[in-house]
HTML snippet that shows the backbone in 3Dmol.js (N, CA, C, O; Angstrom):
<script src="https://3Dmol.org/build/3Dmol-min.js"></script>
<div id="view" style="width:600px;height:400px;position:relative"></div>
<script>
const pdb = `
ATOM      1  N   UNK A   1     105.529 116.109  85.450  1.00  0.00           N
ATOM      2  CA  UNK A   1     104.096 116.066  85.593  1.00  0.00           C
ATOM      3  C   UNK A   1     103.722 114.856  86.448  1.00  0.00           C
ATOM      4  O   UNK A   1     104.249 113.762  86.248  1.00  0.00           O
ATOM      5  N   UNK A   2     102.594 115.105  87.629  1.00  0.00           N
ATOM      6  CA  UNK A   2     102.344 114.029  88.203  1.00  0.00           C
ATOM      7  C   UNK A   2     101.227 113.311  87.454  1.00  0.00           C
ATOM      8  O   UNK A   2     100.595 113.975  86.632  1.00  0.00           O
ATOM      9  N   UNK A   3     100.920 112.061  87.637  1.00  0.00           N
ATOM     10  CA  UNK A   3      99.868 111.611  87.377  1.00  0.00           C
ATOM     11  C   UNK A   3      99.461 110.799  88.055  1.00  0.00           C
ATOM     12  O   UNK A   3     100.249 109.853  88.062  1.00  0.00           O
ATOM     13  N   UNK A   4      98.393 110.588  88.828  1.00  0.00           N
ATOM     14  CA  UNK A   4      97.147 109.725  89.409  1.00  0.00           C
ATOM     15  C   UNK A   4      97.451 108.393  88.856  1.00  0.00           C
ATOM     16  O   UNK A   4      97.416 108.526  87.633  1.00  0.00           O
ATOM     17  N   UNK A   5      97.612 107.696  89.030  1.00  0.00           N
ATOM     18  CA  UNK A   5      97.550 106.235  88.909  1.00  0.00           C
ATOM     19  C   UNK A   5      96.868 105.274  90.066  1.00  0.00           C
ATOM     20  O   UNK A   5      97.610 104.703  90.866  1.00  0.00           O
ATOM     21  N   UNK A   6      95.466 105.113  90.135  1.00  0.00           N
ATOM     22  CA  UNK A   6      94.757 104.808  91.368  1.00  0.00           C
ATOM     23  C   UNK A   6      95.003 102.991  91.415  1.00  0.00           C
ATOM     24  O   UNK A   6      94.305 102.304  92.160  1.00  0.00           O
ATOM     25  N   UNK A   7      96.086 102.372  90.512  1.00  0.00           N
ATOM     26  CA  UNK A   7      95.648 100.947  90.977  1.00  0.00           C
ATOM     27  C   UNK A   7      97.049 101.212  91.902  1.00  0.00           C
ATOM     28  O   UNK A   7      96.971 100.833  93.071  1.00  0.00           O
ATOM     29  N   UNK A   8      98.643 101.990  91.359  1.00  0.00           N
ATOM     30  CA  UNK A   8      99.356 102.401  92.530  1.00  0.00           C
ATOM     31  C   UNK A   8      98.759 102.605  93.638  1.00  0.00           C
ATOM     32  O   UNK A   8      98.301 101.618  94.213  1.00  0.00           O
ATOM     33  N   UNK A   9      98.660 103.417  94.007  1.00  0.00           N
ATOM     34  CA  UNK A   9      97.743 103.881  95.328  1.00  0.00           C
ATOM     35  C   UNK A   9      97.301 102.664  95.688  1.00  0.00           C
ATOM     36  O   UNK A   9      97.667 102.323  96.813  1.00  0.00           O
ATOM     37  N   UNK A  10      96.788 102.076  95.237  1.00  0.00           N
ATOM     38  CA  UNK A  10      95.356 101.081  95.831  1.00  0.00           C
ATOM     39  C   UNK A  10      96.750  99.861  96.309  1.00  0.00           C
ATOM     40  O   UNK A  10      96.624  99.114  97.280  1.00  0.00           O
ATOM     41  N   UNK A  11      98.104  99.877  95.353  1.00  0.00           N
ATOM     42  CA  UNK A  11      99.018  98.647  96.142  1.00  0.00           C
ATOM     43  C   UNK A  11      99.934  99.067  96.765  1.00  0.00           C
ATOM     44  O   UNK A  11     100.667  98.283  97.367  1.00  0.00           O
ATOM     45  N   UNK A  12     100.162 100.541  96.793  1.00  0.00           N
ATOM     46  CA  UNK A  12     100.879 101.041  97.909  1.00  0.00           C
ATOM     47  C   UNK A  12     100.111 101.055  99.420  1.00  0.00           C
ATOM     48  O   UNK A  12     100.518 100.762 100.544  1.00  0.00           O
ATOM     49  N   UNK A  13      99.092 101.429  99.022  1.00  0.00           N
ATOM     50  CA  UNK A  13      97.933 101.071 100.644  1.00  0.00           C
ATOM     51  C   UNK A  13      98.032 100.020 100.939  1.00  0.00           C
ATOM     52  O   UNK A  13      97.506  99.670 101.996  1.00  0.00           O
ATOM     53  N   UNK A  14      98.644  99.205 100.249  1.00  0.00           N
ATOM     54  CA  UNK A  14      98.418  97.531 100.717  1.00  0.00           C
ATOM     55  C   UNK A  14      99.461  97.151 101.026  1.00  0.00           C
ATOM     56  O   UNK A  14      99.402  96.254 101.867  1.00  0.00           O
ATOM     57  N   UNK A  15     100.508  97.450 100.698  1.00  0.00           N
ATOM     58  CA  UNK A  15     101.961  96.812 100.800  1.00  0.00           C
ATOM     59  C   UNK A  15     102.950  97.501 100.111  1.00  0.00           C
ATOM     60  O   UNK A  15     103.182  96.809  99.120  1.00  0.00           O
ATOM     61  N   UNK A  16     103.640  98.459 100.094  1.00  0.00           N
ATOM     62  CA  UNK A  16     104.278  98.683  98.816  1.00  0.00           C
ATOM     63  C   UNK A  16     105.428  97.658  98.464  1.00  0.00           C
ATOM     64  O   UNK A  16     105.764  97.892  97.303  1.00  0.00           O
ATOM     65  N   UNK A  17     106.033  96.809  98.893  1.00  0.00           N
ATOM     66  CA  UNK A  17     107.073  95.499  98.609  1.00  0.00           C
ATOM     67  C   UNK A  17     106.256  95.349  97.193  1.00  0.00           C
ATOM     68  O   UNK A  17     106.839  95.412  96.111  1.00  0.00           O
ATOM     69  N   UNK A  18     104.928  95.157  97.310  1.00  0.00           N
ATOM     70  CA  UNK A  18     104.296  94.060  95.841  1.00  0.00           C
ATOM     71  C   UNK A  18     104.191  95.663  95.101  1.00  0.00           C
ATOM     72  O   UNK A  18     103.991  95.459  93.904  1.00  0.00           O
ATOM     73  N   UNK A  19     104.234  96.734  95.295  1.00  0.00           N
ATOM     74  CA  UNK A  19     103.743  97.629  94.107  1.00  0.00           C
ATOM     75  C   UNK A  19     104.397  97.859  92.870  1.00  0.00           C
ATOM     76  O   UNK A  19     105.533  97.397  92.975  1.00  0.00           O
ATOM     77  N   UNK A  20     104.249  98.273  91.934  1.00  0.00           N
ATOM     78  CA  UNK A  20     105.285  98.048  90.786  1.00  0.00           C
ATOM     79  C   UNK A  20     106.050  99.279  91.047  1.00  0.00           C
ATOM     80  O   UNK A  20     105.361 100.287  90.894  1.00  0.00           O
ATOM     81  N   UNK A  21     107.022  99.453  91.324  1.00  0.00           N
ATOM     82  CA  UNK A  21     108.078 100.869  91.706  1.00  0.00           C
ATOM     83  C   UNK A  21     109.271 100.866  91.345  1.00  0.00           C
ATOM     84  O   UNK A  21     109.615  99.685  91.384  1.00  0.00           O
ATOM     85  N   UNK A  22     110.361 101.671  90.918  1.00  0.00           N
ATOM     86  CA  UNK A  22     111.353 101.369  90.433  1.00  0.00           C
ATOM     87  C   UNK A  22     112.381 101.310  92.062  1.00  0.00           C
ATOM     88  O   UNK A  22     111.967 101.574  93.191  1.00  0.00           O
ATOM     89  N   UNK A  23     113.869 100.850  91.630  1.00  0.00           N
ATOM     90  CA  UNK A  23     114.093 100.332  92.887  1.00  0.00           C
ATOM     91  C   UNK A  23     114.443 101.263  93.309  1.00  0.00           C
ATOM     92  O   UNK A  23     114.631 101.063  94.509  1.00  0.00           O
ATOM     93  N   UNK A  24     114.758 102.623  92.953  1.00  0.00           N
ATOM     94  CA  UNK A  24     114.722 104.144  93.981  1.00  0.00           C
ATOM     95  C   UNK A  24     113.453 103.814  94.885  1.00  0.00           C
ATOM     96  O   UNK A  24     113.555 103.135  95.907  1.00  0.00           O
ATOM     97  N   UNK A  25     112.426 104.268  94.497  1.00  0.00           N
ATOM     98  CA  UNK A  25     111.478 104.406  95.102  1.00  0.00           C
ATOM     99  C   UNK A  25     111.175 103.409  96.429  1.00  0.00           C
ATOM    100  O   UNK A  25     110.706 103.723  97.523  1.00  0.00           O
ATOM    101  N   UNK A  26     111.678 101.905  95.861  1.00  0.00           N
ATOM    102  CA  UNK A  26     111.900 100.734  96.805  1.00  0.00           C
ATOM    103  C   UNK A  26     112.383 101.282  97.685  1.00  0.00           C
ATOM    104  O   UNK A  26     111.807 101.862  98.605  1.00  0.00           O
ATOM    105  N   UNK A  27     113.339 101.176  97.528  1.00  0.00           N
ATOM    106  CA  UNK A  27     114.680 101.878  98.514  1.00  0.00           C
ATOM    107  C   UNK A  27     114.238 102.554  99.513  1.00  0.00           C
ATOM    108  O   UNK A  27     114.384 102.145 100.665  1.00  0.00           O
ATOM    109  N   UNK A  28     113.506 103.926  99.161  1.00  0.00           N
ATOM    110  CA  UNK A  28     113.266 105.050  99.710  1.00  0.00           C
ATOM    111  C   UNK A  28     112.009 104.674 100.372  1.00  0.00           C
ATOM    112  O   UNK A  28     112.141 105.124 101.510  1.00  0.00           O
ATOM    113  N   UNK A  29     111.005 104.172 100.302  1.00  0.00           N
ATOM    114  CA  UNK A  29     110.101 103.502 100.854  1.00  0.00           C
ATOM    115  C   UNK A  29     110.370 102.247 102.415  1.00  0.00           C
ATOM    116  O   UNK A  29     109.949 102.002 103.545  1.00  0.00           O
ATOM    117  N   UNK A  30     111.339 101.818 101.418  1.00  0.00           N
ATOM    118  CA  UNK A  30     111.913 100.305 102.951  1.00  0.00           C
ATOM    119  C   UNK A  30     112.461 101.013 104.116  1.00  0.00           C
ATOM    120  O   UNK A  30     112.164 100.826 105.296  1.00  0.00           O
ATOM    121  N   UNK A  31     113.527 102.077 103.494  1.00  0.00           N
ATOM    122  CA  UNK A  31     114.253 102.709 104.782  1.00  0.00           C
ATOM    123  C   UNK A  31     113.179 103.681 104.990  1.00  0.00           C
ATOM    124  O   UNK A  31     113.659 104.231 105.981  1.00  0.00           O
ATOM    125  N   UNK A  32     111.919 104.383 104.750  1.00  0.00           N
ATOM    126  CA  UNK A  32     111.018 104.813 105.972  1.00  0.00           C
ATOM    127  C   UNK A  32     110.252 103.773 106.697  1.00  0.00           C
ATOM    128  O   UNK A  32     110.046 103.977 107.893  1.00  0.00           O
ATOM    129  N   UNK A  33     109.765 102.604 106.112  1.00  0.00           N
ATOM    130  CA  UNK A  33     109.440 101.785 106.810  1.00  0.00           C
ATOM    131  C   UNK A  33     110.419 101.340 107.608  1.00  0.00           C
ATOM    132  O   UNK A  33     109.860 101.129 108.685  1.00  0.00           O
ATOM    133  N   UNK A  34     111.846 101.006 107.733  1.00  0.00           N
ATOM    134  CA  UNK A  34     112.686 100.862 109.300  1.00  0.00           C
ATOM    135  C   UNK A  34     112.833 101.517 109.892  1.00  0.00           C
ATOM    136  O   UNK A  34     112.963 101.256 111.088  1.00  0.00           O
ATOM    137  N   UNK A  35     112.926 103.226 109.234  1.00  0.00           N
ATOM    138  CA  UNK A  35     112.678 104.244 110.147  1.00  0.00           C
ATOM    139  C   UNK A  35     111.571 104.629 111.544  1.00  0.00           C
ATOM    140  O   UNK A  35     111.739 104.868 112.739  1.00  0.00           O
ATOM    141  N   UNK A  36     110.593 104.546 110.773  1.00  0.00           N
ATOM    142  CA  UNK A  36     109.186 103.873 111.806  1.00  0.00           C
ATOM    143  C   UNK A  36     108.839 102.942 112.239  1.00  0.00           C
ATOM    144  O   UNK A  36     107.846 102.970 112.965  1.00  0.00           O
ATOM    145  N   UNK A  37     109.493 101.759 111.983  1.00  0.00           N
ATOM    146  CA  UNK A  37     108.999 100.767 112.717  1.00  0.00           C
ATOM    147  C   UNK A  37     109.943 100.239 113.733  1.00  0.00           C
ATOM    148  O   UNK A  37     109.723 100.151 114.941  1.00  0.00           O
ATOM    149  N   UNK A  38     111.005  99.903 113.104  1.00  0.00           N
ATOM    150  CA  UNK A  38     112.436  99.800 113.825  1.00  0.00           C
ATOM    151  C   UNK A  38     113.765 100.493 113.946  1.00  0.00           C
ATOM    152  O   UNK A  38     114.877  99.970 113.865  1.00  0.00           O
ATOM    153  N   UNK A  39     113.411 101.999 114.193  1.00  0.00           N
ATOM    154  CA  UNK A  39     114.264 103.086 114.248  1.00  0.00           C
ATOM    155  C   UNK A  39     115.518 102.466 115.268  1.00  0.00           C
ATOM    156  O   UNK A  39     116.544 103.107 115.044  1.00  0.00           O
ATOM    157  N   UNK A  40     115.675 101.676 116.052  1.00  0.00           N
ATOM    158  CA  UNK A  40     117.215 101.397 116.194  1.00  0.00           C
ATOM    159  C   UNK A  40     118.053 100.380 115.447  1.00  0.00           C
ATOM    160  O   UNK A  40     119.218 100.023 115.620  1.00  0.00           O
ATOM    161  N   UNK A  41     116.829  99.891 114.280  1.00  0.00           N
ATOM    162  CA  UNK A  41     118.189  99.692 113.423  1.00  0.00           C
ATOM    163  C   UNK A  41     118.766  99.699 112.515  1.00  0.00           C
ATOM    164  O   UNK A  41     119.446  98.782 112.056  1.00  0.00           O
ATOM    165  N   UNK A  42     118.475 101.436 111.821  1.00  0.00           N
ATOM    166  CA  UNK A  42     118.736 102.245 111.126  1.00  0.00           C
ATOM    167  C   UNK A  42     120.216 102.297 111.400  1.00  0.00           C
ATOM    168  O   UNK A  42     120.536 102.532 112.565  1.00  0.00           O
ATOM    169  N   UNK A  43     121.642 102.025 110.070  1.00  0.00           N
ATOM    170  CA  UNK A  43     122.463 102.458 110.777  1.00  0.00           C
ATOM    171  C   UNK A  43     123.022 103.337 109.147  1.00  0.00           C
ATOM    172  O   UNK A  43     122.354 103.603 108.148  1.00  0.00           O
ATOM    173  N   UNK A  44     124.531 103.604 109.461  1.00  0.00           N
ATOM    174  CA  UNK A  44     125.131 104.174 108.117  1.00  0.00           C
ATOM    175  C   UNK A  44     125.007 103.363 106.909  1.00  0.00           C
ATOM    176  O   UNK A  44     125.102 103.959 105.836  1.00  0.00           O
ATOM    177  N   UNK A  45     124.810 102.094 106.906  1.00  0.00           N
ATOM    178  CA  UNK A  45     124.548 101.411 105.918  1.00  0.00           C
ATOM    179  C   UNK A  45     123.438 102.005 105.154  1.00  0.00           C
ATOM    180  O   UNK A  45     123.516 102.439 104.005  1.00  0.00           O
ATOM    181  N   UNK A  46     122.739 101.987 105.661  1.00  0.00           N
ATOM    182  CA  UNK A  46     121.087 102.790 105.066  1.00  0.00           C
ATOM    183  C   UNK A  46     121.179 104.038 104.266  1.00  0.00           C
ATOM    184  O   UNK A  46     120.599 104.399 103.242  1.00  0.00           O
ATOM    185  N   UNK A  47     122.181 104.658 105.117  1.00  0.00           N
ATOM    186  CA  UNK A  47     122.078 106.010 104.807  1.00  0.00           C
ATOM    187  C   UNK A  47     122.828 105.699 102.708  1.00  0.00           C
ATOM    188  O   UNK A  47     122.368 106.184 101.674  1.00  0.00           O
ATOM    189  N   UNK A  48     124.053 104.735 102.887  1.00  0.00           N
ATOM    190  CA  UNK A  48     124.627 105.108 101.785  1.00  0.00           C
ATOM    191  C   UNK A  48     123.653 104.338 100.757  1.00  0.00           C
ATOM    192  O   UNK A  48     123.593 104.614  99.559  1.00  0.00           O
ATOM    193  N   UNK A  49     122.860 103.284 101.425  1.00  0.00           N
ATOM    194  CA  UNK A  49     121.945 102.674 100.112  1.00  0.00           C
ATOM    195  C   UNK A  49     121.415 103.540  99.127  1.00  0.00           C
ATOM    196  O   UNK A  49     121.450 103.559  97.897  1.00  0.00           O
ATOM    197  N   UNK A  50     120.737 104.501 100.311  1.00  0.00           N
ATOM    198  CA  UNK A  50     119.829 105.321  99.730  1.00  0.00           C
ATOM    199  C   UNK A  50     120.606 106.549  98.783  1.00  0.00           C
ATOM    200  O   UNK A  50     120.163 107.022  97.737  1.00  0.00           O
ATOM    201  N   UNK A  51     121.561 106.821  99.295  1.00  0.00           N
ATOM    202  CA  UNK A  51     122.694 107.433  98.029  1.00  0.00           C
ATOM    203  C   UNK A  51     123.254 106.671  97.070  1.00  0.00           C
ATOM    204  O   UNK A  51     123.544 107.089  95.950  1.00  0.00           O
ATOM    205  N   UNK A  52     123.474 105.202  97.589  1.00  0.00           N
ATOM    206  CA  UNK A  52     123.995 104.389  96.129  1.00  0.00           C
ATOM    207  C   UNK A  52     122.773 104.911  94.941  1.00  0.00           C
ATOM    208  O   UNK A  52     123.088 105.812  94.164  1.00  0.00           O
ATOM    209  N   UNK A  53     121.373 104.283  94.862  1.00  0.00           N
ATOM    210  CA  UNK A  53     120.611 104.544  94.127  1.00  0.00           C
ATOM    211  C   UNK A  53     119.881 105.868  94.008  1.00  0.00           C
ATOM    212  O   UNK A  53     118.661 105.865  93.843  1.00  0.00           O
ATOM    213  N   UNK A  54     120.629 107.104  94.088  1.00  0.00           N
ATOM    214  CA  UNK A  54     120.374 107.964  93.414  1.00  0.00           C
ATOM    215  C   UNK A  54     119.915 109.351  94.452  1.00  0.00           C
ATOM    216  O   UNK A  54     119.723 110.481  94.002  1.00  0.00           O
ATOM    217  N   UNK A  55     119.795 108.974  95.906  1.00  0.00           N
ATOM    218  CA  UNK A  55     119.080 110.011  96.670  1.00  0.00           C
ATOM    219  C   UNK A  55     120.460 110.835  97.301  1.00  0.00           C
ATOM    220  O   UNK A  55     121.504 110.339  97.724  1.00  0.00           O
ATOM    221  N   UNK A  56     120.045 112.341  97.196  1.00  0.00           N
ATOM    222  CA  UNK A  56     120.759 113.260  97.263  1.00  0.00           C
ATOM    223  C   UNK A  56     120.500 113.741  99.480  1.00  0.00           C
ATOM    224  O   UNK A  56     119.450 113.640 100.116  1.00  0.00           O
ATOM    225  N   UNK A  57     121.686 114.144  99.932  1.00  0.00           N
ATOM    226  CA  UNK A  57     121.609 114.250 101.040  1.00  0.00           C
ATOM    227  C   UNK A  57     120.218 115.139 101.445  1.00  0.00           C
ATOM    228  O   UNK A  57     119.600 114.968 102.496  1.00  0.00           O
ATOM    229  N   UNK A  58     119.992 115.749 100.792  1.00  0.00           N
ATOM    230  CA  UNK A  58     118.435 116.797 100.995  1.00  0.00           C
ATOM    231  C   UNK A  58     117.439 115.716 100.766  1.00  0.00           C
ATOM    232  O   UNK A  58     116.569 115.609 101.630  1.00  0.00           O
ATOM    233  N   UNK A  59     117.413 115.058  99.957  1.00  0.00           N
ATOM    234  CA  UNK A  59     116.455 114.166  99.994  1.00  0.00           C
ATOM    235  C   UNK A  59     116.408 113.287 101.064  1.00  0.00           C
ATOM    236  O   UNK A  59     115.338 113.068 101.631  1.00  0.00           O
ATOM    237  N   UNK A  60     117.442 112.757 101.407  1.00  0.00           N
ATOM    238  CA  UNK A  60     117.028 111.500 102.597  1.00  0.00           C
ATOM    239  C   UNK A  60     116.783 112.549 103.954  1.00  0.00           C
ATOM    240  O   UNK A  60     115.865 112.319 104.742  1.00  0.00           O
ATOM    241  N   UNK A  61     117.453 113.397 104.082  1.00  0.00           N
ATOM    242  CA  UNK A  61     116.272 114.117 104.927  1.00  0.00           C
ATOM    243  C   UNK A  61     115.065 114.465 104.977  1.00  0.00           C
ATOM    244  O   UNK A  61     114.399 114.386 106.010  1.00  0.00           O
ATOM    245  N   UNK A  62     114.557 114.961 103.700  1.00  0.00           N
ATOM    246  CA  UNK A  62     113.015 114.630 103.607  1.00  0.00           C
ATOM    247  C   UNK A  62     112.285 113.437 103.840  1.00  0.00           C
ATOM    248  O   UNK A  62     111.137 113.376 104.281  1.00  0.00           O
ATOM    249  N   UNK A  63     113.095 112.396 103.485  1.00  0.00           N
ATOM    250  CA  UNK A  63     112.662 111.197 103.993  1.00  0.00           C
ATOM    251  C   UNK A  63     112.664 110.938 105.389  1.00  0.00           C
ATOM    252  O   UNK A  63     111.739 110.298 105.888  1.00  0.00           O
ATOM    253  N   UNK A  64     113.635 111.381 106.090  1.00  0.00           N
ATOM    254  CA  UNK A  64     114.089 111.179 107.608  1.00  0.00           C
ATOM    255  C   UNK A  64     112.621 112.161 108.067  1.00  0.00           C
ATOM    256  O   UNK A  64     111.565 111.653 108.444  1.00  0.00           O
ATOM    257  N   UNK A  65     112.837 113.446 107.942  1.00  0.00           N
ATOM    258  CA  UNK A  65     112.084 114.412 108.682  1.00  0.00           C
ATOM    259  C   UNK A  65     109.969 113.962 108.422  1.00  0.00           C
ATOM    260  O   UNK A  65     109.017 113.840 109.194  1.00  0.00           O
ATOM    261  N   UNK A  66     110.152 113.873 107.034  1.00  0.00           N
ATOM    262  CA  UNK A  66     108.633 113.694 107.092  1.00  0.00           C
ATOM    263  C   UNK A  66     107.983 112.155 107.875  1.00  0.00           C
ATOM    264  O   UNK A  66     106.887 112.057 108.427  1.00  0.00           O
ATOM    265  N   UNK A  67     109.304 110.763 107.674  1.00  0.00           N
ATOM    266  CA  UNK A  67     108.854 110.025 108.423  1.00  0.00           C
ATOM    267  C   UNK A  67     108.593 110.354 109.792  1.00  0.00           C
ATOM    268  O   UNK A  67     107.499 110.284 110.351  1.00  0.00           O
ATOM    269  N   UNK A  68     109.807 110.761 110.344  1.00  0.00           N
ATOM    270  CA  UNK A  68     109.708 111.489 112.234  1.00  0.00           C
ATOM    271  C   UNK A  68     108.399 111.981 112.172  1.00  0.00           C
ATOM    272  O   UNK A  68     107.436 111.357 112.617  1.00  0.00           O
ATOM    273  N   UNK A  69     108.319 113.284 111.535  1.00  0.00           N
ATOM    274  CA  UNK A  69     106.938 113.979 111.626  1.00  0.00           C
ATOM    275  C   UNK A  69     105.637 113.301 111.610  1.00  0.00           C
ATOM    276  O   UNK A  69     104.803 113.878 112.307  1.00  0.00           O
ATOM    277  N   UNK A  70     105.131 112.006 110.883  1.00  0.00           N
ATOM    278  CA  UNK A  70     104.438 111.071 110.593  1.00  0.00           C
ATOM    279  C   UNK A  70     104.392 110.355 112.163  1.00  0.00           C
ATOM    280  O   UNK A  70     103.403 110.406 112.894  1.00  0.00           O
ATOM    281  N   UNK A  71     105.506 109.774 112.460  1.00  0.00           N
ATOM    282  CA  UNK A  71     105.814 108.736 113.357  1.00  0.00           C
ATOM    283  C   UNK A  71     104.578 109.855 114.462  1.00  0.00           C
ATOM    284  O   UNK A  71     103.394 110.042 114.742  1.00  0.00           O
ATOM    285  N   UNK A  72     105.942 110.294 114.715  1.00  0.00           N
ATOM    286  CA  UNK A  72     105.250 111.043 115.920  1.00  0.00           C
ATOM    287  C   UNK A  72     103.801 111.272 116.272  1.00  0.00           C
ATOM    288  O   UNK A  72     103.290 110.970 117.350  1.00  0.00           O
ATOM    289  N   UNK A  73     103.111 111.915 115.107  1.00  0.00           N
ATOM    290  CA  UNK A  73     101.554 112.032 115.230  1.00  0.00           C
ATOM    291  C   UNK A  73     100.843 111.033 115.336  1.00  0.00           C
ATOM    292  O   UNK A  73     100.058 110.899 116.275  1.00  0.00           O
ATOM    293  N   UNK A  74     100.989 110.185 114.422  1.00  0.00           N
ATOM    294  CA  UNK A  74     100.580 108.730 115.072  1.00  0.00           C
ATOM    295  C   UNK A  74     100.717 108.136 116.515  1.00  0.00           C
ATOM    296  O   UNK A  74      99.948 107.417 117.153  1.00  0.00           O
ATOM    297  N   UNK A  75     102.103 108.732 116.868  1.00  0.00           N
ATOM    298  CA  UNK A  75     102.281 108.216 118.066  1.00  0.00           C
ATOM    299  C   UNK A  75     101.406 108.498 119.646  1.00  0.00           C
ATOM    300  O   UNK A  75     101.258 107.767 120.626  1.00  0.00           O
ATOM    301  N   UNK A  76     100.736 110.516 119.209  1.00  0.00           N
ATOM    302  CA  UNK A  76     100.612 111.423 119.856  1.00  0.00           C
ATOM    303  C   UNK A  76      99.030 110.774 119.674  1.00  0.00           C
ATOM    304  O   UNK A  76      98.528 110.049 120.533  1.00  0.00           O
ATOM    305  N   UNK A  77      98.640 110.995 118.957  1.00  0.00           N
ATOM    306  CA  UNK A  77      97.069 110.577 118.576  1.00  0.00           C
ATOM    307  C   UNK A  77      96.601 109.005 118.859  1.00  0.00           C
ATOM    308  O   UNK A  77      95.466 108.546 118.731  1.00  0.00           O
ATOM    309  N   UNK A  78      97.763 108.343 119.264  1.00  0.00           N
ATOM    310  CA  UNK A  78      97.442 106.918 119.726  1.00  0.00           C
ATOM    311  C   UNK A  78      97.390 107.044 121.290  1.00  0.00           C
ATOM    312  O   UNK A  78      96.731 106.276 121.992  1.00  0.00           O
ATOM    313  N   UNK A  79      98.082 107.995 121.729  1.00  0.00           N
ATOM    314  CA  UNK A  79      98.448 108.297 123.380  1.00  0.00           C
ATOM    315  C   UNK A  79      97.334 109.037 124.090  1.00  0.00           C
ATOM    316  O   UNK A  79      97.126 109.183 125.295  1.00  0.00           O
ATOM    317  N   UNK A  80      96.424 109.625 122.629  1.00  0.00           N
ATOM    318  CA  UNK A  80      95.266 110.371 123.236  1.00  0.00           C
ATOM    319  C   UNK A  80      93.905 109.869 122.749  1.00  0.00           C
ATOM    320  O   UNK A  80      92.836 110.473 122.665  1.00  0.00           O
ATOM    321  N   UNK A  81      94.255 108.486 122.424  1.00  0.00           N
ATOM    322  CA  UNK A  81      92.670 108.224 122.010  1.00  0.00           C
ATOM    323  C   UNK A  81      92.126 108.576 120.671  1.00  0.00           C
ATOM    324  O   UNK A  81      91.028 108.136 120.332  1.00  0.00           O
ATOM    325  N   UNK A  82      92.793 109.307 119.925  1.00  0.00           N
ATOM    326  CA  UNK A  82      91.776 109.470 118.519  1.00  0.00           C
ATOM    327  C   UNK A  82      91.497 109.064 117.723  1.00  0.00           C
ATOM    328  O   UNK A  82      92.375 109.186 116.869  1.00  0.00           O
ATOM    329  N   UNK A  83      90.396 108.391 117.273  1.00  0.00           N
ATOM    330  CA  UNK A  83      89.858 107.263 116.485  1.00  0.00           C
ATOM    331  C   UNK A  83      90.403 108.399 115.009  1.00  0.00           C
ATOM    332  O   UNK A  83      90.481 109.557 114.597  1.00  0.00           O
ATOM    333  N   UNK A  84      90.672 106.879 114.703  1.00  0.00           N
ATOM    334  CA  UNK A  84      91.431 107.066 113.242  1.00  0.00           C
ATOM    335  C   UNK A  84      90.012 107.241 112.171  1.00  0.00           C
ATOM    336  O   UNK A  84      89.047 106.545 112.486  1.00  0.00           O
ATOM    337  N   UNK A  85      89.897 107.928 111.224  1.00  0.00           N
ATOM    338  CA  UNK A  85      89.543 107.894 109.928  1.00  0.00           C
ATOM    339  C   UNK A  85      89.490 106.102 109.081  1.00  0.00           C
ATOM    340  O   UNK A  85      90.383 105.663 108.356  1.00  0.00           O
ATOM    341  N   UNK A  86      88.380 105.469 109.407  1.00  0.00           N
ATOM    342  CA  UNK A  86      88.308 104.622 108.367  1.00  0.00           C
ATOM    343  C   UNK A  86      88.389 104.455 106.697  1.00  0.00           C
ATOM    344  O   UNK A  86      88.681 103.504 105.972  1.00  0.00           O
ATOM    345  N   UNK A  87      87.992 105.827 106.444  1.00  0.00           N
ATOM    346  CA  UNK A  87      88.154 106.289 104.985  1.00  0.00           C
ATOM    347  C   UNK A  87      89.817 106.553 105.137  1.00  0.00           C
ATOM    348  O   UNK A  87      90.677 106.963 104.358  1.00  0.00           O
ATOM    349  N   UNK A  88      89.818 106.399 105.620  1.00  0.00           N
ATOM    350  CA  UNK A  88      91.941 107.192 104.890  1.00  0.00           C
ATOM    351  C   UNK A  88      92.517 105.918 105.822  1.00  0.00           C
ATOM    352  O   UNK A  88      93.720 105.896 105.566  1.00  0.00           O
ATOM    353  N   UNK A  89      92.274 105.028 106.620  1.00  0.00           N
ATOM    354  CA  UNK A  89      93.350 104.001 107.272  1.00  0.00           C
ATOM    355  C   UNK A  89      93.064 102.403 106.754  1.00  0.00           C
ATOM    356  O   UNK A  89      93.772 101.432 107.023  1.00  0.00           O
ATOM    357  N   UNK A  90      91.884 102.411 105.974  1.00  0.00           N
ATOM    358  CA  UNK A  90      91.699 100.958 105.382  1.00  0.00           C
ATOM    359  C   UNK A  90      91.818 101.274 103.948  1.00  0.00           C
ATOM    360  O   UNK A  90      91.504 102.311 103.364  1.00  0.00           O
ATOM    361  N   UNK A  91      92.489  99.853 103.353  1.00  0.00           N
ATOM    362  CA  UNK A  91      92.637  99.587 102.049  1.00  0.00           C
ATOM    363  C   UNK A  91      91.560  99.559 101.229  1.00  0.00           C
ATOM    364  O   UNK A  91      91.571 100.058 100.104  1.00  0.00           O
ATOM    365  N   UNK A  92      90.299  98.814 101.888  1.00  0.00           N
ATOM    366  CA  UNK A  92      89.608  98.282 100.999  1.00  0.00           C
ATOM    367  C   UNK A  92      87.787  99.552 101.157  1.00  0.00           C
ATOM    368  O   UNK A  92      86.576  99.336 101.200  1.00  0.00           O
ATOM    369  N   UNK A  93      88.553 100.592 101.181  1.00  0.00           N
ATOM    370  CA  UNK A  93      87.191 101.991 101.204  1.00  0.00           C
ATOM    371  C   UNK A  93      87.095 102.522  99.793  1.00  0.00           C
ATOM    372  O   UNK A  93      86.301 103.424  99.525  1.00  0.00           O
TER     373      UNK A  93
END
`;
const viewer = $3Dmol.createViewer("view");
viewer.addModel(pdb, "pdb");
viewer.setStyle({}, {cartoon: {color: "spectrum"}});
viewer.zoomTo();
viewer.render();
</script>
């Protein structure tokens, strides 16, 4: 069952390093953030972290593919001008 927890949310919008998360989630969070930010220096190391603590090869592809997919649109929508959503890109709305 999921549940809403809006002060999460509110410190994942902000940083997730400070959010309270278990260290899967860490994990899986840091390596999309190097994925997108510094995709060359992603190497096999990464890959097995994210299997040491618990992520199954289908999973870090979901991680891989939805970051790419993410990256990209951002990337595409920055190349064409489209003003971002203040309601969905600031923390403090």
């Amino acid at each position: 069952m999921i549940v809403r927890d809006d002060n999460l949310v509110e410190s994942l919008k902000r940083n997730f390093k400070g959010a309270e998360l278990v260290e899967r989630e860490r994990v899986g969070l840091a390596y999309a953030e190097k994925l997108a930010v510094r995709p060359s220096e992603v190497s096999r190391d990464d890959i097995e972290h994210l299997q040491a603590v618990g992520f199954s090869d289908e999973q870090i592809l979901d991680i891989i593919l939805i970051t790419g997919y993410f990256s990209y649109l951002n990337r595409l929508a920055d190349a064409l001008g489209v003003e971002r959503d203040v309601r969905i890109t600031s923390p403090h709305t």
